[in-house]
DRENDO-475955 format. One record per atom (N, C-alpha, C): residue number from 1; x, y, z. Coordinates in Angstrom, 1 decimal. Atoms other than C-alpha are relative to their C-alpha. Layout:
+------+--------+--------+--------+
! resi !      X !      Y !      Z !
+------+--------+--------+--------+
!  NUM !      X !      Y !      Z !
...
+------+--------+--------+--------+
This chain:
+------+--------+--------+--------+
! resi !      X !      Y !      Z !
+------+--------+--------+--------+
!    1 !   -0.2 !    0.0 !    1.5 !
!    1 !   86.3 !   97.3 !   92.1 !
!    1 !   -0.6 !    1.2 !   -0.6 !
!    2 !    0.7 !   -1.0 !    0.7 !
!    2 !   85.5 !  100.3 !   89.5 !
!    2 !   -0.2 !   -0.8 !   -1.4 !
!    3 !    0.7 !    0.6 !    1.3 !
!    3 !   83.2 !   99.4 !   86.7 !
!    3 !   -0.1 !    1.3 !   -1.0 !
!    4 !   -0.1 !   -1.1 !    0.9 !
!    4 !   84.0 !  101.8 !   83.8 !
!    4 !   -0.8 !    0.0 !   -1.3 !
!    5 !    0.7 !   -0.2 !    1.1 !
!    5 !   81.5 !  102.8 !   80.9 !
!    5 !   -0.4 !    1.0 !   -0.4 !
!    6 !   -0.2 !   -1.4 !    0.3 !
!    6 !   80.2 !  105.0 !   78.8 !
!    6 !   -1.6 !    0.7 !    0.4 !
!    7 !    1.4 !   -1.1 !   -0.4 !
!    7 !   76.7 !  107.9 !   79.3 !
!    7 !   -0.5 !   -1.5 !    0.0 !
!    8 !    1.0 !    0.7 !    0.0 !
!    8 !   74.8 !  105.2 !   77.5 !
!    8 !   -0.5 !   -1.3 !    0.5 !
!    9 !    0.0 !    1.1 !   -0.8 !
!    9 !   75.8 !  102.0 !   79.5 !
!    9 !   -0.8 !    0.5 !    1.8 !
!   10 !   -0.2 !   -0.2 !   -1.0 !
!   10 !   75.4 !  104.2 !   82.5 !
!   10 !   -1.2 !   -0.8 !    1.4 !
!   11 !    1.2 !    1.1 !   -1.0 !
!   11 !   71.9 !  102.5 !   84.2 !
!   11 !    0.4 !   -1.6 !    0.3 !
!   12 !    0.0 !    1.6 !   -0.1 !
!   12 !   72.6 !   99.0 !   83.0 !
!   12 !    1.2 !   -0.4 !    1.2 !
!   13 !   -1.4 !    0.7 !   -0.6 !
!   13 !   76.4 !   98.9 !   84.4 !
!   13 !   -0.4 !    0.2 !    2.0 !
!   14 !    0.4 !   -0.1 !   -1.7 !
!   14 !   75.1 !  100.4 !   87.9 !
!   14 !   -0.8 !   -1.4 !    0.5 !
!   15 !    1.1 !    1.4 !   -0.5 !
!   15 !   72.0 !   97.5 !   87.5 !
!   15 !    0.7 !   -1.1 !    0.3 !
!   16 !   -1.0 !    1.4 !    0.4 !
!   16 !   74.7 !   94.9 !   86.6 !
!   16 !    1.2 !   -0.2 !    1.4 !
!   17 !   -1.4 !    0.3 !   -0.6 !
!   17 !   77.6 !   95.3 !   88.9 !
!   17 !   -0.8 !    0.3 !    1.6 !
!   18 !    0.5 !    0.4 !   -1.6 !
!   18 !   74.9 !   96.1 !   92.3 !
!   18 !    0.7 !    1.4 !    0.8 !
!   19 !   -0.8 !   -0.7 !   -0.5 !
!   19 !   77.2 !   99.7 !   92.3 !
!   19 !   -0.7 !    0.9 !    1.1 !
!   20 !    0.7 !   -1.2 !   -0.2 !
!   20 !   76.0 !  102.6 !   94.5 !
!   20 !    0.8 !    1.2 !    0.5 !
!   21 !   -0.4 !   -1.2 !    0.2 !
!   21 !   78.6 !  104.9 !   93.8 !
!   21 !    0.8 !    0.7 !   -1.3 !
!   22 !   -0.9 !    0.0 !    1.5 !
!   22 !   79.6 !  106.5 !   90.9 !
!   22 !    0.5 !    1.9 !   -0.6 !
!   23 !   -0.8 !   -0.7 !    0.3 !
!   23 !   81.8 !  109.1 !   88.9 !
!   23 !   -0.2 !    0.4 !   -1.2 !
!   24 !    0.3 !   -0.8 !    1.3 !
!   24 !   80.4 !  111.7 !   86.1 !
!   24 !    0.8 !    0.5 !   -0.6 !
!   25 !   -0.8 !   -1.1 !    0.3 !
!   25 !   83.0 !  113.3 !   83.9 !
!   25 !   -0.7 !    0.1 !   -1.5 !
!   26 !    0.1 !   -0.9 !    1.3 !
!   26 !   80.9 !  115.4 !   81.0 !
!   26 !    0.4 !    1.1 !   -0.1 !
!   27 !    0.0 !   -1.6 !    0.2 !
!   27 !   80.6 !  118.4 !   79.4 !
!   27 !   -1.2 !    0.4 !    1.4 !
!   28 !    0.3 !    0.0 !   -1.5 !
!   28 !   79.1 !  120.0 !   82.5 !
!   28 !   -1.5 !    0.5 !   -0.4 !
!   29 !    1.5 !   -0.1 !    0.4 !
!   29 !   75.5 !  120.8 !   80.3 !
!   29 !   -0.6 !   -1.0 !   -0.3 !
!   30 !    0.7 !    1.5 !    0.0 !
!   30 !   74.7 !  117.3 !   80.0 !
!   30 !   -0.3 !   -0.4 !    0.9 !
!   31 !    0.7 !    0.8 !   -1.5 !
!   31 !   72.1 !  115.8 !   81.9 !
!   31 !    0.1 !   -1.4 !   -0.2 !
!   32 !    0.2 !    1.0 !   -0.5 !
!   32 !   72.6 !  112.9 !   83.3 !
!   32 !   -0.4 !   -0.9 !    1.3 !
!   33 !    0.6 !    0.9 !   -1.0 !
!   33 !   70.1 !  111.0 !   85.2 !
!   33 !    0.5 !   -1.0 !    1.1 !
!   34 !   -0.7 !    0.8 !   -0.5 !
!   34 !   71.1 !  109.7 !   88.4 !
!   34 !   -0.5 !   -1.5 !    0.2 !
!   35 !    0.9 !    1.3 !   -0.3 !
!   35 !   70.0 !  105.8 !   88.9 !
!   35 !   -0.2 !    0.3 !    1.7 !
!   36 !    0.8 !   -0.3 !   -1.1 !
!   36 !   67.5 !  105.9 !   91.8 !
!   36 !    0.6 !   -0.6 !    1.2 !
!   37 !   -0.5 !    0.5 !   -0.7 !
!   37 !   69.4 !  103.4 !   93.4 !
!   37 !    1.9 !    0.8 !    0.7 !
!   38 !   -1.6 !   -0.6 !   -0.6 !
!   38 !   72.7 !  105.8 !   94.2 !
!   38 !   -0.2 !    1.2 !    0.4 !
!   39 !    0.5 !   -1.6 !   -0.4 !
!   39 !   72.1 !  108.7 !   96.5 !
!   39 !    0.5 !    1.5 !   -0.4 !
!   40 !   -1.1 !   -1.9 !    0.8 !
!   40 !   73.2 !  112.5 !   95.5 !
!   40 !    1.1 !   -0.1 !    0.8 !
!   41 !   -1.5 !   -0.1 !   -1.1 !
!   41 !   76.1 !  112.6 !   98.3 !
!   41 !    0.7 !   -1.4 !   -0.8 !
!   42 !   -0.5 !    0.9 !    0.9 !
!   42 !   77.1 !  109.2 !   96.2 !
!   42 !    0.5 !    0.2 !   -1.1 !
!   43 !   -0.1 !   -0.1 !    1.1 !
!   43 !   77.4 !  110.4 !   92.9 !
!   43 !    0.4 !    1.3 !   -0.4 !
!   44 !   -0.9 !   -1.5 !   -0.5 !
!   44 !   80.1 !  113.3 !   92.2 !
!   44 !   -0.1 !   -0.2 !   -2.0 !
!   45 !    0.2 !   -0.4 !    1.8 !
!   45 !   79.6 !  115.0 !   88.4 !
!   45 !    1.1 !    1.2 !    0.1 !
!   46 !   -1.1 !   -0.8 !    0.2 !
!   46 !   82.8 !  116.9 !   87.3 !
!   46 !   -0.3 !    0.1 !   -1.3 !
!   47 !   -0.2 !   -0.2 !    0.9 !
!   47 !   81.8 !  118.8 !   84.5 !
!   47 !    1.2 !    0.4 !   -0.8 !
!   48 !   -1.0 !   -0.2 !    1.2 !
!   48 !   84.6 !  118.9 !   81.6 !
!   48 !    0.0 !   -0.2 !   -0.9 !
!   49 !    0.1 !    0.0 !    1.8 !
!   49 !   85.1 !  118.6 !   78.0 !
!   49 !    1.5 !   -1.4 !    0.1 !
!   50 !   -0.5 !    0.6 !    0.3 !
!   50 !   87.6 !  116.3 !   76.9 !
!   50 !    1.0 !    0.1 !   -1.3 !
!   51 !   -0.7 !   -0.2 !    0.6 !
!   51 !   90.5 !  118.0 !   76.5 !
!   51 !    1.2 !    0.3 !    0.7 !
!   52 !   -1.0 !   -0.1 !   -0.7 !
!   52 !   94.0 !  118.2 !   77.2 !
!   52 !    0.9 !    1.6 !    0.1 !
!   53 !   -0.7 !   -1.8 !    0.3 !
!   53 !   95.1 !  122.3 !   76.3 !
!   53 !   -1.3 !    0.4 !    0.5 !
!   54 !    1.1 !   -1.1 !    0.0 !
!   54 !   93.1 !  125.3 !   77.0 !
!   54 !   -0.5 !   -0.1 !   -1.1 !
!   55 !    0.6 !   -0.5 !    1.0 !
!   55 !   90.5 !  125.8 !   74.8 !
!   55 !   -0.9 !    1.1 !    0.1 !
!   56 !    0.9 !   -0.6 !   -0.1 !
!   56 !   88.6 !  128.9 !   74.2 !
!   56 !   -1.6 !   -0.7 !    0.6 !
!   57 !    1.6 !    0.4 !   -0.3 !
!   57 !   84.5 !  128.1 !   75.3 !
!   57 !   -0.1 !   -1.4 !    0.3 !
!   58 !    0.1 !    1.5 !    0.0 !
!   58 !   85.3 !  124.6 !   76.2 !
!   58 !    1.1 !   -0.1 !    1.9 !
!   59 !   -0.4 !    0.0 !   -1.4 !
!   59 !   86.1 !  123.8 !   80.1 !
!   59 !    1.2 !   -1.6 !    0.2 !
!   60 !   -0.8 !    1.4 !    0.1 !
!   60 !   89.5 !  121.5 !   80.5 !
!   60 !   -0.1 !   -0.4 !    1.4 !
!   61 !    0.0 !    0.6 !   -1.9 !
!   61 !   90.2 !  119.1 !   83.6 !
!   61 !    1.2 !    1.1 !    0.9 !
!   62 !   -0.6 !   -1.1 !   -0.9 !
!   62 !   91.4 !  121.3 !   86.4 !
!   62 !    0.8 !   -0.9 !    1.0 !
!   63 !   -0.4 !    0.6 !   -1.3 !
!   63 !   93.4 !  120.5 !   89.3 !
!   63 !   -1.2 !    0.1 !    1.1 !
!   64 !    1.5 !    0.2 !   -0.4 !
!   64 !   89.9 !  121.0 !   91.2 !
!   64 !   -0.4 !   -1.2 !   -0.5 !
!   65 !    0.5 !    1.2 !    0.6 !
!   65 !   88.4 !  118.2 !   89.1 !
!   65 !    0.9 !   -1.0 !    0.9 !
!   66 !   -0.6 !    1.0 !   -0.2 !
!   66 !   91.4 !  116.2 !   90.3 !
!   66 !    0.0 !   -0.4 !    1.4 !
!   67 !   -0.2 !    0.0 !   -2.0 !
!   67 !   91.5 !  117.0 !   94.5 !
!   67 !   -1.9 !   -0.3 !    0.0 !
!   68 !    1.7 !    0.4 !   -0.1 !
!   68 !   87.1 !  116.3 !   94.1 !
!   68 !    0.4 !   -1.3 !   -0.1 !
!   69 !   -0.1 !    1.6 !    0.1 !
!   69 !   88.0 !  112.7 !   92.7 !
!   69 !    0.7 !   -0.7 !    0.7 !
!   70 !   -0.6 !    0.5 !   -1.4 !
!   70 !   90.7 !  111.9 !   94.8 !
!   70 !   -0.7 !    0.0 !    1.6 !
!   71 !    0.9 !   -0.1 !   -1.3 !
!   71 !   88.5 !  113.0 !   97.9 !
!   71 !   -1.4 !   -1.1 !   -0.1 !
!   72 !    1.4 !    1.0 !    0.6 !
!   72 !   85.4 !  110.9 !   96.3 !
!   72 !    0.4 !   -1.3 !    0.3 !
!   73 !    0.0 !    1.3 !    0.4 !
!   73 !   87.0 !  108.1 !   96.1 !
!   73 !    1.0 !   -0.5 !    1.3 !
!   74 !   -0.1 !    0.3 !   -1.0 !
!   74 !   88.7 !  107.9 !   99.1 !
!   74 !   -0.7 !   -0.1 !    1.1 !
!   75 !    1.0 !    0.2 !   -1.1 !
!   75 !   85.6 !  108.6 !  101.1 !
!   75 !   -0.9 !   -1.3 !    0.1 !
!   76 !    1.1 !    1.1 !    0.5 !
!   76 !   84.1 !  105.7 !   98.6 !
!   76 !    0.2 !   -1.5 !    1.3 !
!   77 !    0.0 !    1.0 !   -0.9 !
!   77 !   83.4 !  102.8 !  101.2 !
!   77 !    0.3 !   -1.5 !   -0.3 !
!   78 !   -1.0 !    1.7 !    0.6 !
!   78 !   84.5 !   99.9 !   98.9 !
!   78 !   -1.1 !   -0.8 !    0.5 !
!   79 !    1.0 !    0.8 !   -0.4 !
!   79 !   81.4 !   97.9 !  100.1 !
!   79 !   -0.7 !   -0.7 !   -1.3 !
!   80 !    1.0 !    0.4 !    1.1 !
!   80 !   79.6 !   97.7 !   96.7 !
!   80 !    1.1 !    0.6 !   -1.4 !
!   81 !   -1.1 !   -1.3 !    0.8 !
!   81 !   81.6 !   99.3 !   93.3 !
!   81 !    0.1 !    1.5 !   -0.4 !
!   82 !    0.0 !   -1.1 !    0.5 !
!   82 !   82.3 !  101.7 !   91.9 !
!   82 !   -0.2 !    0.4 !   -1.6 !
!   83 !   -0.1 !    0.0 !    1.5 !
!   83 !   81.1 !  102.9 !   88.3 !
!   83 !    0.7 !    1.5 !   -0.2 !
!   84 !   -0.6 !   -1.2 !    0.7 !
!   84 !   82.9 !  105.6 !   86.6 !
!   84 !   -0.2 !    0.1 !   -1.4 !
!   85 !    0.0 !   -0.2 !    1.4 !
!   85 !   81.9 !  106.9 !   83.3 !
!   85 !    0.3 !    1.6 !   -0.2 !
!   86 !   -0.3 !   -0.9 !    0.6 !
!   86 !   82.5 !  109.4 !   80.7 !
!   86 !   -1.4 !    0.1 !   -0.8 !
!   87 !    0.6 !    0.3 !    1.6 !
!   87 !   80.5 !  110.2 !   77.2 !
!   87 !    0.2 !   -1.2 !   -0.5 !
!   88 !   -0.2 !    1.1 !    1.1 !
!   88 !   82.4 !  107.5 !   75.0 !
!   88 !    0.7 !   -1.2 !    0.9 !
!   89 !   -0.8 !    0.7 !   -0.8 !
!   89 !   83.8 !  105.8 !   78.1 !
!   89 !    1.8 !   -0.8 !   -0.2 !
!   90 !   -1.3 !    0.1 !    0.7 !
!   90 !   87.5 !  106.0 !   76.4 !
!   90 !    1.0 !    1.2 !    0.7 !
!   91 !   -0.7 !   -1.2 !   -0.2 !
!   91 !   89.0 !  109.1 !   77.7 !
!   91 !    0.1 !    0.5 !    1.4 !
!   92 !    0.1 !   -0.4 !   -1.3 !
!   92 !   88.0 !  110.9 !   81.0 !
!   92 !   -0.1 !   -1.2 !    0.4 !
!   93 !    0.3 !    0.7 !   -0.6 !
!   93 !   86.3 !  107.8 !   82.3 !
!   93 !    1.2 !   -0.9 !    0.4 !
!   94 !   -0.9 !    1.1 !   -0.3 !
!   94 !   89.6 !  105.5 !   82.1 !
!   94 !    0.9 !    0.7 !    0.9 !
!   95 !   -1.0 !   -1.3 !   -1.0 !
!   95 !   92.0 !  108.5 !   83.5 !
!   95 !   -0.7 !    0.1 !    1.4 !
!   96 !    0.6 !    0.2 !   -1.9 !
!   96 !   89.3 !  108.8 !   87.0 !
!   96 !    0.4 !   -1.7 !    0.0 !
!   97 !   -0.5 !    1.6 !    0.0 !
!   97 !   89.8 !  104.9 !   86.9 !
!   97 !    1.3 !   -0.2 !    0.4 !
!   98 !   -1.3 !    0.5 !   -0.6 !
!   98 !   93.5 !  104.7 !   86.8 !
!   98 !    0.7 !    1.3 !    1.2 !
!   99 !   -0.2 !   -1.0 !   -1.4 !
!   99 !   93.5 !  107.7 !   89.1 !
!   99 !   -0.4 !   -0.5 !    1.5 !
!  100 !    0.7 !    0.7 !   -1.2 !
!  100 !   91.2 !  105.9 !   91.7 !
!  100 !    0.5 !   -0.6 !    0.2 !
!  101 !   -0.8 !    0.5 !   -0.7 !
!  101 !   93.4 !  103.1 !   92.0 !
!  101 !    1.1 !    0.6 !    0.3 !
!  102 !   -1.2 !   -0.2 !    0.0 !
!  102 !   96.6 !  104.9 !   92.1 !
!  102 !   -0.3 !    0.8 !    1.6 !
!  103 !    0.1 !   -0.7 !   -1.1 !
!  103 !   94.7 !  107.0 !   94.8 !
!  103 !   -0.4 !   -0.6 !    1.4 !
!  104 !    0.4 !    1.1 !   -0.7 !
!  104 !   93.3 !  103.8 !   96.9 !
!  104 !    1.2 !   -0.8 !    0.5 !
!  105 !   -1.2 !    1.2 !   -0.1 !
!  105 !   96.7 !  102.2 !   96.8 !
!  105 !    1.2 !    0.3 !   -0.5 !
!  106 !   -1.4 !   -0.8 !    0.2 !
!  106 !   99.5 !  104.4 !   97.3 !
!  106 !    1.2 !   -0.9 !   -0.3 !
!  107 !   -1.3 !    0.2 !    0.5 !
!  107 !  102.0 !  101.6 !   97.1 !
!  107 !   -0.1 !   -0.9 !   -1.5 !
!  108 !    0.0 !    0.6 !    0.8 !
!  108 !  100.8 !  100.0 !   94.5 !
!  108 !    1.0 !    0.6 !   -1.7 !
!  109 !   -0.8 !   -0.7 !    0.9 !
!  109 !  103.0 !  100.7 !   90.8 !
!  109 !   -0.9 !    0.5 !   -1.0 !
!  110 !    1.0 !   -0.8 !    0.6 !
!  110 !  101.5 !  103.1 !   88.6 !
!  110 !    0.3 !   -1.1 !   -2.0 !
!  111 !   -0.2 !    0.2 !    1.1 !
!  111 !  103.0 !  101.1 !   85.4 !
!  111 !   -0.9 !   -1.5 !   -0.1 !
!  112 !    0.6 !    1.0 !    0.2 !
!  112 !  101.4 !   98.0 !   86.2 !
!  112 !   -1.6 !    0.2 !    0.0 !
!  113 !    1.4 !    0.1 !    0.2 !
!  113 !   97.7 !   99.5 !   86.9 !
!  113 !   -0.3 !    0.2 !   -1.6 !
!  114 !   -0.1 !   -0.6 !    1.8 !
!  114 !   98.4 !  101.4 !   83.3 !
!  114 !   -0.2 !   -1.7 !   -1.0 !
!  115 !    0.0 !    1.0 !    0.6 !
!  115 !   99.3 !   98.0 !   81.9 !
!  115 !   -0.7 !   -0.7 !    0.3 !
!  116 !    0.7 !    0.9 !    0.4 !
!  116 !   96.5 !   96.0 !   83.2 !
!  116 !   -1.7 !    0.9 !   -0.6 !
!  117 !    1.3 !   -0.7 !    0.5 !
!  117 !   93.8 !   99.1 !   82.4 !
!  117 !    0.4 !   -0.3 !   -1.5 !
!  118 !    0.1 !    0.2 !    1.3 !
!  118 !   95.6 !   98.6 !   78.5 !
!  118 !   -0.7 !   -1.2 !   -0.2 !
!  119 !    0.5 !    1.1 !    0.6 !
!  119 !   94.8 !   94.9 !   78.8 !
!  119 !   -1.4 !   -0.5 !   -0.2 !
!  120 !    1.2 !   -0.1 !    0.0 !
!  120 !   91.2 !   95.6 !   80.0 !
!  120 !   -0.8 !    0.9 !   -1.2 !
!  121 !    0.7 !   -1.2 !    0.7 !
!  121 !   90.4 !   98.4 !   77.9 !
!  121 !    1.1 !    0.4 !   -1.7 !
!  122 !   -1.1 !   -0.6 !    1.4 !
!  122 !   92.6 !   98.4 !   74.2 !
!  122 !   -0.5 !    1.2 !   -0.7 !
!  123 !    0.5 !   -1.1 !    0.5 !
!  123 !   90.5 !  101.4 !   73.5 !
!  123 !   -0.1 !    0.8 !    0.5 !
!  124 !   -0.4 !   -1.0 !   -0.4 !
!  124 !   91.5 !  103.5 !   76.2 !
!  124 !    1.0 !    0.8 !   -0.3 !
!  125 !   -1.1 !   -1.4 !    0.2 !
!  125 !   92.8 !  106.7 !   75.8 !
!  125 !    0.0 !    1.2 !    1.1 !
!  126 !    0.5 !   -0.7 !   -1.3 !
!  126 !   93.0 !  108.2 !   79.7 !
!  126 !    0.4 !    1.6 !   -0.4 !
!  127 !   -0.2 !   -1.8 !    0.3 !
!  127 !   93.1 !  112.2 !   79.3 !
!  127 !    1.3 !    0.1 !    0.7 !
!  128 !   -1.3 !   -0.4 !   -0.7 !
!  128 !   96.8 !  113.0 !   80.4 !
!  128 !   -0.3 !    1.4 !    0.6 !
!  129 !   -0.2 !   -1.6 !   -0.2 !
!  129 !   95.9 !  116.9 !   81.3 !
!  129 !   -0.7 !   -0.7 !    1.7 !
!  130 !    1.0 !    0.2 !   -0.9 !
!  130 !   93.3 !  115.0 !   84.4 !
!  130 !    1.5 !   -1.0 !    0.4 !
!  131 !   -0.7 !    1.1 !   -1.2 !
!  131 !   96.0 !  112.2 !   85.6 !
!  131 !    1.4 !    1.1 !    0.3 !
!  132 !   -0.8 !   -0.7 !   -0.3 !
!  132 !   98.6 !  115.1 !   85.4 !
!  132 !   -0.2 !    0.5 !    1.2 !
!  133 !    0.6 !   -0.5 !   -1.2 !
!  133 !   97.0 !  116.8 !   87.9 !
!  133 !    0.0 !   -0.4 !    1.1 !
!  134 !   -0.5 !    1.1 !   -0.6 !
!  134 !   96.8 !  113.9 !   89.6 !
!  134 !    1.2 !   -0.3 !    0.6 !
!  135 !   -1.1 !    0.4 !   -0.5 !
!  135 !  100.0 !  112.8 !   90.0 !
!  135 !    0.9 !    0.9 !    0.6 !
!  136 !   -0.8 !   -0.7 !   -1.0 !
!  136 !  101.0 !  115.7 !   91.5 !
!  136 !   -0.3 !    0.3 !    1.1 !
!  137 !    0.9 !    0.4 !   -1.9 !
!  137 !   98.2 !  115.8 !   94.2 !
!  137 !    0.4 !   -1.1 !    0.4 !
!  138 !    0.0 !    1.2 !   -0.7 !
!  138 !   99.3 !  112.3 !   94.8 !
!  138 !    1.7 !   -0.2 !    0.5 !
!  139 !   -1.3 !    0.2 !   -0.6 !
!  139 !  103.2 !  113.0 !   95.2 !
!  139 !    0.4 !   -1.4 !   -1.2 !
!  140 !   -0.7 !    1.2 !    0.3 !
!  140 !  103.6 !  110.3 !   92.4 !
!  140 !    1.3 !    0.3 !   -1.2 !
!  141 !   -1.4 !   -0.3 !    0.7 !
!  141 !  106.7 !  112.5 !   90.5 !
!  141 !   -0.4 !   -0.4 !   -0.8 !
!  142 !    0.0 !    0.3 !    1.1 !
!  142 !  105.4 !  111.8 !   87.4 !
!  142 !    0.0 !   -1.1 !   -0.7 !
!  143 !    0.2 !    1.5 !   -0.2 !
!  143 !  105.0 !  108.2 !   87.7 !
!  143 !   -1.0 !   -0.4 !   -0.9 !
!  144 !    0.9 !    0.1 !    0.5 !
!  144 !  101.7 !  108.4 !   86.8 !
!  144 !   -0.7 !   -0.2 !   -1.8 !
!  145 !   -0.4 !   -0.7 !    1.1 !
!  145 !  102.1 !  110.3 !   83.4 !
!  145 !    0.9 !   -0.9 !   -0.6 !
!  146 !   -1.1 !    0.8 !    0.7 !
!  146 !  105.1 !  108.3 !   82.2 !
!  146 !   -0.6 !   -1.8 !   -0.2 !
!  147 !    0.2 !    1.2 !    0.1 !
!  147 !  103.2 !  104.9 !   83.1 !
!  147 !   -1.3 !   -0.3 !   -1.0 !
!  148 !    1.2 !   -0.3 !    1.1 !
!  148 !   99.8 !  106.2 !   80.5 !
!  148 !    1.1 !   -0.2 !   -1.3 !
!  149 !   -0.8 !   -0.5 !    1.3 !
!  149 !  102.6 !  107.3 !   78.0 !
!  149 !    0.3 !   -1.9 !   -0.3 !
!  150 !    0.2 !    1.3 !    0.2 !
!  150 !  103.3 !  103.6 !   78.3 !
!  150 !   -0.6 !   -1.0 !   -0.7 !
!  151 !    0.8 !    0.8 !    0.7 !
!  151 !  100.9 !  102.1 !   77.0 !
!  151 !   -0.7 !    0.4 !   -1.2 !
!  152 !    0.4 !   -0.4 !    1.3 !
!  152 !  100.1 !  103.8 !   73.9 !
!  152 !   -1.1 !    0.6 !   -0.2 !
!  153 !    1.5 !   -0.2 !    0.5 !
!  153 !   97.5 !  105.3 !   72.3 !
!  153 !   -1.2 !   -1.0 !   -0.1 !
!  154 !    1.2 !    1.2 !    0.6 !
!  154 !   94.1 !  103.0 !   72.2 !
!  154 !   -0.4 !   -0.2 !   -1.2 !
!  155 !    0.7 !    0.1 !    1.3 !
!  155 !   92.4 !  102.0 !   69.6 !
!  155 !   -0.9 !    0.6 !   -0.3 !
!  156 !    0.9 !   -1.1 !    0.0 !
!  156 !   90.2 !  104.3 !   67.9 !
!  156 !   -1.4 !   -1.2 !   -0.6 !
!  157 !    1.4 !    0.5 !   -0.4 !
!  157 !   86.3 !  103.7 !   68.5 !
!  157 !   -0.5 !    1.2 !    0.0 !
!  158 !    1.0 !   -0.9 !   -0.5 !
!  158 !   83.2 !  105.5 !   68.9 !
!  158 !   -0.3 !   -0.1 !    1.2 !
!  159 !    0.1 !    0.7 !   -1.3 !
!  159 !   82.6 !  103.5 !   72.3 !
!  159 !    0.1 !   -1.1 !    0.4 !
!  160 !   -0.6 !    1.2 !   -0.3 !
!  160 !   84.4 !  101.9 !   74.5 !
!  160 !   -0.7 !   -1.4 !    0.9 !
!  161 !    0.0 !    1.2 !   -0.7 !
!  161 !   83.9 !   98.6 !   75.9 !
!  161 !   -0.3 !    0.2 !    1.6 !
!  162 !    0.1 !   -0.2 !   -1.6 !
!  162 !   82.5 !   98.5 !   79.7 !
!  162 !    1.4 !   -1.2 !    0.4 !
!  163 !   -0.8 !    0.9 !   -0.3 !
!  163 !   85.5 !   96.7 !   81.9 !
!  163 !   -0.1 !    0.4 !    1.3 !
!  164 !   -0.2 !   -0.3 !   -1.7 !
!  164 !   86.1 !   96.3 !   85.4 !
!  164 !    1.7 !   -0.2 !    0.2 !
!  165 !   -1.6 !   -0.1 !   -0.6 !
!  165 !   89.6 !   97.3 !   87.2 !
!  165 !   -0.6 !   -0.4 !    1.5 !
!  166 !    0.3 !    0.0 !   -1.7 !
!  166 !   90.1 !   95.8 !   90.6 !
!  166 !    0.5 !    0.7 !    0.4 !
!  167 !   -1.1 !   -1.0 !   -0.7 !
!  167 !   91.7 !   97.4 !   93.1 !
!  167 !    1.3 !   -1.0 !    0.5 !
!  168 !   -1.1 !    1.0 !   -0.4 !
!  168 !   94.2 !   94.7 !   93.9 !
!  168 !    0.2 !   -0.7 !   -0.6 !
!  169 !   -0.6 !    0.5 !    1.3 !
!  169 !   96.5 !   92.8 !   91.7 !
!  169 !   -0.6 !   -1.0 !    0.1 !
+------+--------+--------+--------+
């Protein structure tokens, strides 16, 4: 299972869910302390901004970013969870989330993870430029993309809600 939250949940949700592997996506000058309990080869930090165009002085998600998390999380051992956070845990964090399943569980349908990350998370807003990316390293034709578009915009927050996505329906 991935447990999704944001910077400031980031200790508790590790203490809470028993995780010992997890999934950084900041700006890539933010320190974030790893919990003692999850080794460095454990814990993969993809610095980016949270953004979907180029921006002058601001770093978007790359297709790099996207072949690191796909490899991350296929190496992850599924033994304990997985936490995945962002900053506001609404943006990046939900996008590696429904990327992780979609990458765990090739036959699974991309419209149904979409729709049960909306039911978990009504304040997700997954970064489309990071599952774009995705969905083309994954061969899922745009599947991916069409099944985010789906679900709408979230609701707007300053921080979202910790939730857990399983990996099976």
């Amino acid at each position: 299972m991935i447990h999704v939250c944001s910077l400031a949940r980031l200790h508790a949700t590790v203490e809470e869910t028993g995780a010992r592997h997890i999934v950084t996506l900041v700006n890539a000058d933010t320190d974030v302390p790893r919990p003692e309990c999850v080794l460095a080869d454990d814990h993969l930090f993809l610095g980016m901004h949270d953004i979907v165009e180029e921006l002058a002085g601001y770093t978007a998600p790359t297709e790099e970013h996207a072949h690191a998390l796909i490899a991350f999380v296929r190496r992850w051992p599924r033994q304990a969870p997985l936490v995945v956070h962002c900053y506001a845990g609404i943006s990046r964090s939900t996008a590696a989330a429904f990327i992780a399943a979609c990458a765990v569980n090739p036959a699974r349908d991309e419209a149904s993870i979409a729709q049960t990350l909306r039911q978990l998370s009504p304040t997700a807003i997954p970064n489309a430029r990071l599952i774009s990316h995705a969905d083309r390293i994954l061969g899922r034709q745009g599947r991916m993309i069409r099944a985010i578009d789906g679900i709408g915009r979230g609701t707007a927050c300053y921080e979202g809600m910790p939730f857990r996505l399983d990996l099976e329906p």
